[in-house]
mmCIF file of the N, C-alpha and C atoms, coordinates in Angstrom:
data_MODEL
# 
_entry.id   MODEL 
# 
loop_
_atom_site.group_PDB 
_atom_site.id 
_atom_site.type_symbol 
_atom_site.label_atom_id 
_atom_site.label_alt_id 
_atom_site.label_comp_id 
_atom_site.label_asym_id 
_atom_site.label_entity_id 
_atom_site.label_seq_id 
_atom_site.pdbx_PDB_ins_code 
_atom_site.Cartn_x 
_atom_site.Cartn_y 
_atom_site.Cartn_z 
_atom_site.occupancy 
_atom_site.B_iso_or_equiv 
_atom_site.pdbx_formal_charge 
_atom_site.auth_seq_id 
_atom_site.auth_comp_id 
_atom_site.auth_asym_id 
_atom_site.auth_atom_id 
_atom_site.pdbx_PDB_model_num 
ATOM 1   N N  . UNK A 1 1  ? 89.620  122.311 118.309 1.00 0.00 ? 1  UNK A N  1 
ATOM 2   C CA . UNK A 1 1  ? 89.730  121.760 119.647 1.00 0.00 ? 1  UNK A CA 1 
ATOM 3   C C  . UNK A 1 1  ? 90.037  122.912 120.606 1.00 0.00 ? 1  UNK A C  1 
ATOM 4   N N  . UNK A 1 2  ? 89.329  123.145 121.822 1.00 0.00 ? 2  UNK A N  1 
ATOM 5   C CA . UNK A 1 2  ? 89.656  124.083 122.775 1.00 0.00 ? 2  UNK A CA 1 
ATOM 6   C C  . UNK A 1 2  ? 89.659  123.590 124.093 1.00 0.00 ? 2  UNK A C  1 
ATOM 7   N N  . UNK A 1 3  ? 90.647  124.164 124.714 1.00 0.00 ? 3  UNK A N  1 
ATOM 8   C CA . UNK A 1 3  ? 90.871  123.671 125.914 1.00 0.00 ? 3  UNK A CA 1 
ATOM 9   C C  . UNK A 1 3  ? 90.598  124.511 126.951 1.00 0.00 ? 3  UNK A C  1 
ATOM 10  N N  . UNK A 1 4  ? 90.302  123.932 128.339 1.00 0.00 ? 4  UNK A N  1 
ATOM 11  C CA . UNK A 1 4  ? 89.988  124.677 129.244 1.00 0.00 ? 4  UNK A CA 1 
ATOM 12  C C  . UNK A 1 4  ? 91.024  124.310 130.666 1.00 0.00 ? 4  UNK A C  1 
ATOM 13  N N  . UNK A 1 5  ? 91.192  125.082 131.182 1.00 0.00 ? 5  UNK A N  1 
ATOM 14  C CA . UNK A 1 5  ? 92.332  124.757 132.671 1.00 0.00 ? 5  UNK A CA 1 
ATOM 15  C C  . UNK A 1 5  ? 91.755  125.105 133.731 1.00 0.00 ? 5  UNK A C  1 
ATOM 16  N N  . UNK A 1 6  ? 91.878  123.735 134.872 1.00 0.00 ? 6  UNK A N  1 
ATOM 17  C CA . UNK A 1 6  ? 90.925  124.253 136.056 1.00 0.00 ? 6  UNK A CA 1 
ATOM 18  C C  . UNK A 1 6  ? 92.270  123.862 137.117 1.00 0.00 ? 6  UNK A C  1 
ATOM 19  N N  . UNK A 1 7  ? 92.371  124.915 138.405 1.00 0.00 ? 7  UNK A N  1 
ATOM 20  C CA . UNK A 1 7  ? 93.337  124.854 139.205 1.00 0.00 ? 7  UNK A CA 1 
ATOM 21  C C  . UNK A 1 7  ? 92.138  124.590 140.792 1.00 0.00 ? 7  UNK A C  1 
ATOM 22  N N  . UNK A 1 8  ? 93.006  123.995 141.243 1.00 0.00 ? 8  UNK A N  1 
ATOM 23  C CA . UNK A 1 8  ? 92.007  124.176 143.244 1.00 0.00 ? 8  UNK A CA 1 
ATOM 24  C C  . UNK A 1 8  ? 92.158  125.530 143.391 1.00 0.00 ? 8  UNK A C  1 
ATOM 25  N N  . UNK A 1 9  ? 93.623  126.436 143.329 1.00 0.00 ? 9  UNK A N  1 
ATOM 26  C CA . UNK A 1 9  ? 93.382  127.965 143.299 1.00 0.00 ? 9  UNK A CA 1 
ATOM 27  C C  . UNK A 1 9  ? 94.302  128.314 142.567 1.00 0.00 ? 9  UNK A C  1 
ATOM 28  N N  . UNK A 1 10 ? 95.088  129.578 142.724 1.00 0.00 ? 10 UNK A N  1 
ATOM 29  C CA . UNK A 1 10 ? 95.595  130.280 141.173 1.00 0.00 ? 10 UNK A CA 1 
ATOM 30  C C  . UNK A 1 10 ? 97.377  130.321 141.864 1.00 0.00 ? 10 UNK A C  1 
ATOM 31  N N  . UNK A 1 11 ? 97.378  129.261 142.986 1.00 0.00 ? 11 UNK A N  1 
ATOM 32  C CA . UNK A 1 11 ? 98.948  129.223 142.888 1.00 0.00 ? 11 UNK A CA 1 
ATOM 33  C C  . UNK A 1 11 ? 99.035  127.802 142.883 1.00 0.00 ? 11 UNK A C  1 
ATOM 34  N N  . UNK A 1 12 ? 98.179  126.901 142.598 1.00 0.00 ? 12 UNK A N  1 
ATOM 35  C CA . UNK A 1 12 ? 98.323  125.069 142.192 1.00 0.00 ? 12 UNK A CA 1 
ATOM 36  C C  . UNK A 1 12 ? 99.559  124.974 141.090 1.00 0.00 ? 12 UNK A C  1 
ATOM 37  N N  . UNK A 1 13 ? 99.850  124.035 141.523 1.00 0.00 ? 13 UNK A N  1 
ATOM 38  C CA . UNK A 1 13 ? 100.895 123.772 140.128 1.00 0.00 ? 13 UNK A CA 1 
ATOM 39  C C  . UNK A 1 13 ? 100.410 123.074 139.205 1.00 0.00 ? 13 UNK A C  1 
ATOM 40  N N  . UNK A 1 14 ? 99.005  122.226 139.741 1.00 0.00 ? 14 UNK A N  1 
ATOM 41  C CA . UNK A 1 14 ? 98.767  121.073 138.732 1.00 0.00 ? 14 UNK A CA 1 
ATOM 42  C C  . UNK A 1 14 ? 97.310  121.537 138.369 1.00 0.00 ? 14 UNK A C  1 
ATOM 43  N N  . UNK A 1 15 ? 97.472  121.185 137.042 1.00 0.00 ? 15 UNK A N  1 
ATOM 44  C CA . UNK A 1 15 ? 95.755  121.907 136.530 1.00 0.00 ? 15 UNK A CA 1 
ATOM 45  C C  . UNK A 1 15 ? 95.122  120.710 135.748 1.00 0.00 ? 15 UNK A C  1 
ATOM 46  N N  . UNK A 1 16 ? 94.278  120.776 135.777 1.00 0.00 ? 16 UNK A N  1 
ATOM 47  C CA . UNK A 1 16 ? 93.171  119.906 135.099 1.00 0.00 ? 16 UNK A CA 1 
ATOM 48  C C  . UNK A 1 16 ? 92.882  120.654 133.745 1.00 0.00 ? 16 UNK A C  1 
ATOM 49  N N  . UNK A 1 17 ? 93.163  119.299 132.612 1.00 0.00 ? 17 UNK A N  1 
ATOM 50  C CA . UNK A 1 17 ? 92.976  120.305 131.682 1.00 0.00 ? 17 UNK A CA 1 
ATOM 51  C C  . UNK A 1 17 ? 91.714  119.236 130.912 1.00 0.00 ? 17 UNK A C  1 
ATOM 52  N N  . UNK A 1 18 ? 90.629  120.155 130.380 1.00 0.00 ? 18 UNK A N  1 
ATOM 53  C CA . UNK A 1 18 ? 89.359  119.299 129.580 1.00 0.00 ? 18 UNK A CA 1 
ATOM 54  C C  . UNK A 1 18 ? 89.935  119.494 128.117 1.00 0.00 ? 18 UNK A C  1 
ATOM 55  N N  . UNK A 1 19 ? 89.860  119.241 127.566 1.00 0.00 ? 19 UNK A N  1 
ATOM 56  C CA . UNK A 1 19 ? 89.915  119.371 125.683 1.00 0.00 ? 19 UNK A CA 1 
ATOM 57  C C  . UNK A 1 19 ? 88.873  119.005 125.234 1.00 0.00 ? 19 UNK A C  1 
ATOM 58  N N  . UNK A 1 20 ? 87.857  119.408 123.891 1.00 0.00 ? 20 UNK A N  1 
ATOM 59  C CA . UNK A 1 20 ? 86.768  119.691 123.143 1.00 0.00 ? 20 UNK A CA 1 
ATOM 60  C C  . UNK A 1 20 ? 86.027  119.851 122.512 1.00 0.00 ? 20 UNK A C  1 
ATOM 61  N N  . UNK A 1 21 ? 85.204  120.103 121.521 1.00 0.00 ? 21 UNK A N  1 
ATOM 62  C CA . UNK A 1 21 ? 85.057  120.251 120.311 1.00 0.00 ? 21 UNK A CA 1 
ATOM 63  C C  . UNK A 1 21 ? 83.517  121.719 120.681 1.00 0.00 ? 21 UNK A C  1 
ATOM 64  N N  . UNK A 1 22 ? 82.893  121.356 121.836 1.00 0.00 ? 22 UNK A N  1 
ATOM 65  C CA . UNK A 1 22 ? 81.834  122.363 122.168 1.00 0.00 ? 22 UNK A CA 1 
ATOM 66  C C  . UNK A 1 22 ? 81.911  122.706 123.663 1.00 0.00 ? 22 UNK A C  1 
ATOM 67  N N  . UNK A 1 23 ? 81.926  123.915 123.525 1.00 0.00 ? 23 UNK A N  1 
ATOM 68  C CA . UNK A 1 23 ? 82.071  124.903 124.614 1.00 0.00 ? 23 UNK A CA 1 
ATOM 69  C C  . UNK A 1 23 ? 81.146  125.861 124.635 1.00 0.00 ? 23 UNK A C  1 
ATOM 70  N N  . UNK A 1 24 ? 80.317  125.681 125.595 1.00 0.00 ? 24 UNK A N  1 
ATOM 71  C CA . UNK A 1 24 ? 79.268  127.070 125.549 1.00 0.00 ? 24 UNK A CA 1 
ATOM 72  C C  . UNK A 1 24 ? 78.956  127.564 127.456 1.00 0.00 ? 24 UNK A C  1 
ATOM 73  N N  . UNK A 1 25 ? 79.022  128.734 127.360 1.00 0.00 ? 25 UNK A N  1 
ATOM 74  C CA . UNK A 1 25 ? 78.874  129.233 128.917 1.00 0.00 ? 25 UNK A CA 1 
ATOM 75  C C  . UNK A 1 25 ? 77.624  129.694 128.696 1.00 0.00 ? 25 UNK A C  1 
ATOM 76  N N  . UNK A 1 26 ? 76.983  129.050 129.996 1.00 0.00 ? 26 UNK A N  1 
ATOM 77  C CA . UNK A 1 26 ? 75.666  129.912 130.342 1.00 0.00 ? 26 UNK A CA 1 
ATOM 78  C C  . UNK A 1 26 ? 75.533  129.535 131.668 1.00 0.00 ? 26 UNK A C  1 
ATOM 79  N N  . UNK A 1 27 ? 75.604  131.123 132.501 1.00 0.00 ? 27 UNK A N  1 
ATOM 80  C CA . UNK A 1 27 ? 75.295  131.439 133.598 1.00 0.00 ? 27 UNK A CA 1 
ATOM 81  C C  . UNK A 1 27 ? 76.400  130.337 134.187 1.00 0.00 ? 27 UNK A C  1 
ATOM 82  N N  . UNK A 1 28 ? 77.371  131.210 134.118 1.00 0.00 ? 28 UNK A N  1 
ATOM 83  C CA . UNK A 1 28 ? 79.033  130.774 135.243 1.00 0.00 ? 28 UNK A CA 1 
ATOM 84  C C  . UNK A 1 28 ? 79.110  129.037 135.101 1.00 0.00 ? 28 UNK A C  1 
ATOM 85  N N  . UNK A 1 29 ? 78.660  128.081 134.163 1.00 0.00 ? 29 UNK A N  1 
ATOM 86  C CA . UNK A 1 29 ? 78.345  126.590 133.637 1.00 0.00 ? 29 UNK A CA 1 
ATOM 87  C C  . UNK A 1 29 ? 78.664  126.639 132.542 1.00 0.00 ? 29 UNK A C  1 
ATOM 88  N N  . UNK A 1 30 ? 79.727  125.405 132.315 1.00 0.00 ? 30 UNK A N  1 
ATOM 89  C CA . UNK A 1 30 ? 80.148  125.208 130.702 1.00 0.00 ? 30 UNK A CA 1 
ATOM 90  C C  . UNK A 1 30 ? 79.665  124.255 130.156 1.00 0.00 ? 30 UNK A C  1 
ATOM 91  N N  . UNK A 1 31 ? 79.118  124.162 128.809 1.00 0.00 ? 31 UNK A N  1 
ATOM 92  C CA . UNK A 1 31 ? 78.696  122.866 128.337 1.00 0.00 ? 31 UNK A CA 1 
ATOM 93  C C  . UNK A 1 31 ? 79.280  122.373 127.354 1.00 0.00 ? 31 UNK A C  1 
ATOM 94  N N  . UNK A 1 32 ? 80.398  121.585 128.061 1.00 0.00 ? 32 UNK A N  1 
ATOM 95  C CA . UNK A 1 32 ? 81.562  120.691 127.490 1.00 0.00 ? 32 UNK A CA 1 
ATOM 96  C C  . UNK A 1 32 ? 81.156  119.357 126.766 1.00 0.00 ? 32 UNK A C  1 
ATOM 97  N N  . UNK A 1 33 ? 81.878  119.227 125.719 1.00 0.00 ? 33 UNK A N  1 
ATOM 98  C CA . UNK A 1 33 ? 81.779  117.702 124.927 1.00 0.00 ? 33 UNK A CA 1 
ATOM 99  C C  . UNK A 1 33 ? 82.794  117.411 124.930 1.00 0.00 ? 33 UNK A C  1 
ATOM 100 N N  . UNK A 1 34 ? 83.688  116.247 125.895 1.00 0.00 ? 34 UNK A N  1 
ATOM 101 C CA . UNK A 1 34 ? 85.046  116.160 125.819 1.00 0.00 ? 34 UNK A CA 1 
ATOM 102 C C  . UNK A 1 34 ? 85.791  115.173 125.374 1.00 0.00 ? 34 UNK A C  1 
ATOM 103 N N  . UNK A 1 35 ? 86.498  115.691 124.676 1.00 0.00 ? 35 UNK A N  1 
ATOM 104 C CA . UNK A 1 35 ? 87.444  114.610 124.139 1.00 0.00 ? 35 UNK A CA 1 
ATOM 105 C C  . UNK A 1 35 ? 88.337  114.079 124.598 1.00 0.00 ? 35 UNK A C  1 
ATOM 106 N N  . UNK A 1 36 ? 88.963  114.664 125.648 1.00 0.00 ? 36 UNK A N  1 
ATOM 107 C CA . UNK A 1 36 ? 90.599  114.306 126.354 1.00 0.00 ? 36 UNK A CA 1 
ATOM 108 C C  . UNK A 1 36 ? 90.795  114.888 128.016 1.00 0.00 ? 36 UNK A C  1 
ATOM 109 N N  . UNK A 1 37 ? 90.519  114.375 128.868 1.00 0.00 ? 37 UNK A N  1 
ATOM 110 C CA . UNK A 1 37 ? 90.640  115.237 130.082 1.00 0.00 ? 37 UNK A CA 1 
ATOM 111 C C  . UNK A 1 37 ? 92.243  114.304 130.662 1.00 0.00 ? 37 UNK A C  1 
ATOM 112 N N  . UNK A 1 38 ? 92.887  115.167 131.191 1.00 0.00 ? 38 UNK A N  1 
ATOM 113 C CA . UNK A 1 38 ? 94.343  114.941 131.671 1.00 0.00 ? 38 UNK A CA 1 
ATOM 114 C C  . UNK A 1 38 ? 95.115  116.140 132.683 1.00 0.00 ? 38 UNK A C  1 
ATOM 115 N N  . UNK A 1 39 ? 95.969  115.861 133.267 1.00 0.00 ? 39 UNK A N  1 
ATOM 116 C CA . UNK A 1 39 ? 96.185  116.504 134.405 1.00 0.00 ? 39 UNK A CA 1 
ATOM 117 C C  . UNK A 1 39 ? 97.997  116.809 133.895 1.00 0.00 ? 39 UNK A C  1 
ATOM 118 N N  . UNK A 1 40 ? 98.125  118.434 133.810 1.00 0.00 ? 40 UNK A N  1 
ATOM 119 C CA . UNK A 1 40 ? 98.976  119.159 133.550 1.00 0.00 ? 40 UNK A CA 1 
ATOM 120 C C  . UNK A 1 40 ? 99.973  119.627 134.711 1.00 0.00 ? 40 UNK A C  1 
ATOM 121 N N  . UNK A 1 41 ? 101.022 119.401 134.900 1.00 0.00 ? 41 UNK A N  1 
ATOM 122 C CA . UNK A 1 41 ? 101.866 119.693 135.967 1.00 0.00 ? 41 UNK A CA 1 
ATOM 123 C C  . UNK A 1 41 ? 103.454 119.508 135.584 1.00 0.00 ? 41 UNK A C  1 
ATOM 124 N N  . UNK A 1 42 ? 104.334 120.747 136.444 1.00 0.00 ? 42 UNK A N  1 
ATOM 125 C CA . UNK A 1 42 ? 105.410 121.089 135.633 1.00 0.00 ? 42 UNK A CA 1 
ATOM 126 C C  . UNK A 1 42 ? 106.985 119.987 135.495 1.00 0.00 ? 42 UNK A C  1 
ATOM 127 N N  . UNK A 1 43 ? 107.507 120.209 134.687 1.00 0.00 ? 43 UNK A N  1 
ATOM 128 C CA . UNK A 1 43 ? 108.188 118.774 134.420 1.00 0.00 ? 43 UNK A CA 1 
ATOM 129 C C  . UNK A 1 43 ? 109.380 118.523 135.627 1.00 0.00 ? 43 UNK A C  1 
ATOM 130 N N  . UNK A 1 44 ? 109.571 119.462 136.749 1.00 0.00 ? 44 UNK A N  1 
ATOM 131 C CA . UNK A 1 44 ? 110.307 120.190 137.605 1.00 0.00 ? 44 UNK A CA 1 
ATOM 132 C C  . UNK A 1 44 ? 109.486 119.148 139.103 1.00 0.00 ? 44 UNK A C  1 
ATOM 133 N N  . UNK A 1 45 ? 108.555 118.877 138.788 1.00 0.00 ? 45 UNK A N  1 
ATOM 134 C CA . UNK A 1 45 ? 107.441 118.683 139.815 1.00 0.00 ? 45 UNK A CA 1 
ATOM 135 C C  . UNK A 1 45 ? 107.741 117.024 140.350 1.00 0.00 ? 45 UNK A C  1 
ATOM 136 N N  . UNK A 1 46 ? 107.422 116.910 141.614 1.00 0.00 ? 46 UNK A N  1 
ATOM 137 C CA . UNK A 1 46 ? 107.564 115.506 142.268 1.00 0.00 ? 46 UNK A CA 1 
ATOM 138 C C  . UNK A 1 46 ? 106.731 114.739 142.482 1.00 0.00 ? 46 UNK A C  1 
ATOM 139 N N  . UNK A 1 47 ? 106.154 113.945 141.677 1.00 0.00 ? 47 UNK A N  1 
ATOM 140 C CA . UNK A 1 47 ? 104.856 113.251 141.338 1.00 0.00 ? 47 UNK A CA 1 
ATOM 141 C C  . UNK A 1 47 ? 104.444 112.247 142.591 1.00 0.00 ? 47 UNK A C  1 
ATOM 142 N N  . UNK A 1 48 ? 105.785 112.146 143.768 1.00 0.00 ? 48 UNK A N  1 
ATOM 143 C CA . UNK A 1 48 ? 105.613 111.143 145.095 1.00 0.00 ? 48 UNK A CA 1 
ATOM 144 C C  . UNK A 1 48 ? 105.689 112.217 145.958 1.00 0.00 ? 48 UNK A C  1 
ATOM 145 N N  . UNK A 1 49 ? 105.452 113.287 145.744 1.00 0.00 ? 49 UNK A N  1 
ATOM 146 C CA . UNK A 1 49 ? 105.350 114.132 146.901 1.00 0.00 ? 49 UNK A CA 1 
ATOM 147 C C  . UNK A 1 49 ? 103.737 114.451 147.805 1.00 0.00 ? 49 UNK A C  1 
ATOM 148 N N  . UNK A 1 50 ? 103.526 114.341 148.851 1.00 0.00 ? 50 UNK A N  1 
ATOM 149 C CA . UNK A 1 50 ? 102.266 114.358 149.572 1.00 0.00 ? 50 UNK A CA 1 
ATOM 150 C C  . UNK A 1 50 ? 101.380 115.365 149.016 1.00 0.00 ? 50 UNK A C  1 
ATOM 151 N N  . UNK A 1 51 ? 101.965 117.018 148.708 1.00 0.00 ? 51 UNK A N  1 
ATOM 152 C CA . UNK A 1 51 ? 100.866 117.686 148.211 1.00 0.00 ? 51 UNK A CA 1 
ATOM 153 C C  . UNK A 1 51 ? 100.586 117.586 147.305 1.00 0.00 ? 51 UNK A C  1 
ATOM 154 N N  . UNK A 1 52 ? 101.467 116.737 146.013 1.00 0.00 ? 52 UNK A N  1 
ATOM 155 C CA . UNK A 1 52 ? 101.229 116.647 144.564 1.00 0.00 ? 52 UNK A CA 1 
ATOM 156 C C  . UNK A 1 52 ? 100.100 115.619 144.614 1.00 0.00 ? 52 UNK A C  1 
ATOM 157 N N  . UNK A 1 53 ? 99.770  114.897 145.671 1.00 0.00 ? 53 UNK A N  1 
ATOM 158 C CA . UNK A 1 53 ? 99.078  113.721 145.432 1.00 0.00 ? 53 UNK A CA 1 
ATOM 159 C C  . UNK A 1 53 ? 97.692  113.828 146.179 1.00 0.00 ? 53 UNK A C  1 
ATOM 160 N N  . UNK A 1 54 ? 97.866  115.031 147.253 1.00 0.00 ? 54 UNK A N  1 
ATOM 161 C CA . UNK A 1 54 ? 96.705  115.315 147.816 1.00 0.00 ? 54 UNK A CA 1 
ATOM 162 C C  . UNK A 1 54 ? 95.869  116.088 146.643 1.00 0.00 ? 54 UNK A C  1 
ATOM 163 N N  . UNK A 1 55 ? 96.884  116.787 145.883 1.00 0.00 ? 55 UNK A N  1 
ATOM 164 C CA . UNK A 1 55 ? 96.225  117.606 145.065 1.00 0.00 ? 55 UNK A CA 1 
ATOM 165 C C  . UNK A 1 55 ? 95.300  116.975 144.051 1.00 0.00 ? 55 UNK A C  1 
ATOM 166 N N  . UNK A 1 56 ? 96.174  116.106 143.329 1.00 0.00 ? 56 UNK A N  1 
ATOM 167 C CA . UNK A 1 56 ? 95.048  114.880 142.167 1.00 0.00 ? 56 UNK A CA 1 
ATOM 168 C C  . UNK A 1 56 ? 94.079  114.327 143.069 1.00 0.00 ? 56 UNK A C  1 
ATOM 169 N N  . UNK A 1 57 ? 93.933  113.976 144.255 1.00 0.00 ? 57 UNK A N  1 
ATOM 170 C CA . UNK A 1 57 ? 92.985  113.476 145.145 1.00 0.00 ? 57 UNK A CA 1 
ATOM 171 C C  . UNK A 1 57 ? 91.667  113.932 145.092 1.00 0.00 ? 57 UNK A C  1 
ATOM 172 N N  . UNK A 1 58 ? 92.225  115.339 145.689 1.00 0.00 ? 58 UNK A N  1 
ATOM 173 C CA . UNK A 1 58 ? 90.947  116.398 145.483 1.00 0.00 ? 58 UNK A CA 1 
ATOM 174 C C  . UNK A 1 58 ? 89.911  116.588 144.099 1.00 0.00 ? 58 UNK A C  1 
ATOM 175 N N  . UNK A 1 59 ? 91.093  116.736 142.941 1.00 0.00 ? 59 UNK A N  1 
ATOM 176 C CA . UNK A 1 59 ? 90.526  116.798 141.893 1.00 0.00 ? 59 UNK A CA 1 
ATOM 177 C C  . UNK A 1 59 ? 89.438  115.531 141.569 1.00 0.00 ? 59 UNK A C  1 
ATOM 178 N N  . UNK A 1 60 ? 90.144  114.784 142.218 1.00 0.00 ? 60 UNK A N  1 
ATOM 179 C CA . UNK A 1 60 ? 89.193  113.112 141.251 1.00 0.00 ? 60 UNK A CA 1 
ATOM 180 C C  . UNK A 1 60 ? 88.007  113.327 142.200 1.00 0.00 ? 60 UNK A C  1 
ATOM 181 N N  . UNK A 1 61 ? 88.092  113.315 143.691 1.00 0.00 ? 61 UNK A N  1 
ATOM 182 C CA . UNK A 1 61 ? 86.918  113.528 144.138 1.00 0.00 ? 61 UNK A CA 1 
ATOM 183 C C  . UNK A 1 61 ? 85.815  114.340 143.643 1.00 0.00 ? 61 UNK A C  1 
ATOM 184 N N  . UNK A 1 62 ? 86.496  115.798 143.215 1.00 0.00 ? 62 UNK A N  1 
ATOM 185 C CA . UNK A 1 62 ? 85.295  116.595 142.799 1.00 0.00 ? 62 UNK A CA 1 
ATOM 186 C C  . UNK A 1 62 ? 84.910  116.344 141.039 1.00 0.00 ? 62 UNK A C  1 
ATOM 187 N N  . UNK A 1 63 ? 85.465  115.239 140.802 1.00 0.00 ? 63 UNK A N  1 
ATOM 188 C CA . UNK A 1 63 ? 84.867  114.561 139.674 1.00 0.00 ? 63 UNK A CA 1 
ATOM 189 C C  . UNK A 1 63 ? 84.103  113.319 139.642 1.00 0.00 ? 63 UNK A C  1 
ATOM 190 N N  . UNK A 1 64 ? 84.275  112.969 140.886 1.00 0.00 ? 64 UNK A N  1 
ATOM 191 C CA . UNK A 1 64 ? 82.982  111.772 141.359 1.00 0.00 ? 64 UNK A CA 1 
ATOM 192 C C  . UNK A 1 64 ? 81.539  112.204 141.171 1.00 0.00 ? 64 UNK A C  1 
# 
């Protein structure tokens, strides 16, 4: 199983994580078979806070 972590940028707190069984890159595109996608964020973190929630927002959109 391999996992992959996707952030909006590289100071997000909350990451999108895919889990796997096939992973192959070609040309900056991954070709994922996924088993488990779930959203990683630190246990410190305020899950009713506006940017924590704008943030999952964004994400689901760019998974529409």
């Amino acid at each position: 199983m391999k996992r992959c972590f996707y952030g909006l940028n590289k100071n997000s707190k909350i990451k999108l994580v895919i889990e796997g069984d096939h992973f192959e890159k070609t040309v900056n595109i991954y070709d994922i078979t996924p088993k488990d996608i779930y959203f990683e964020i630190p246990n410190n973190a305020d899950i009713n806070d506006a940017l924590v929630k704008k943030e999952i927002i964004v994400f689901l959109s760019l998974l529409n």
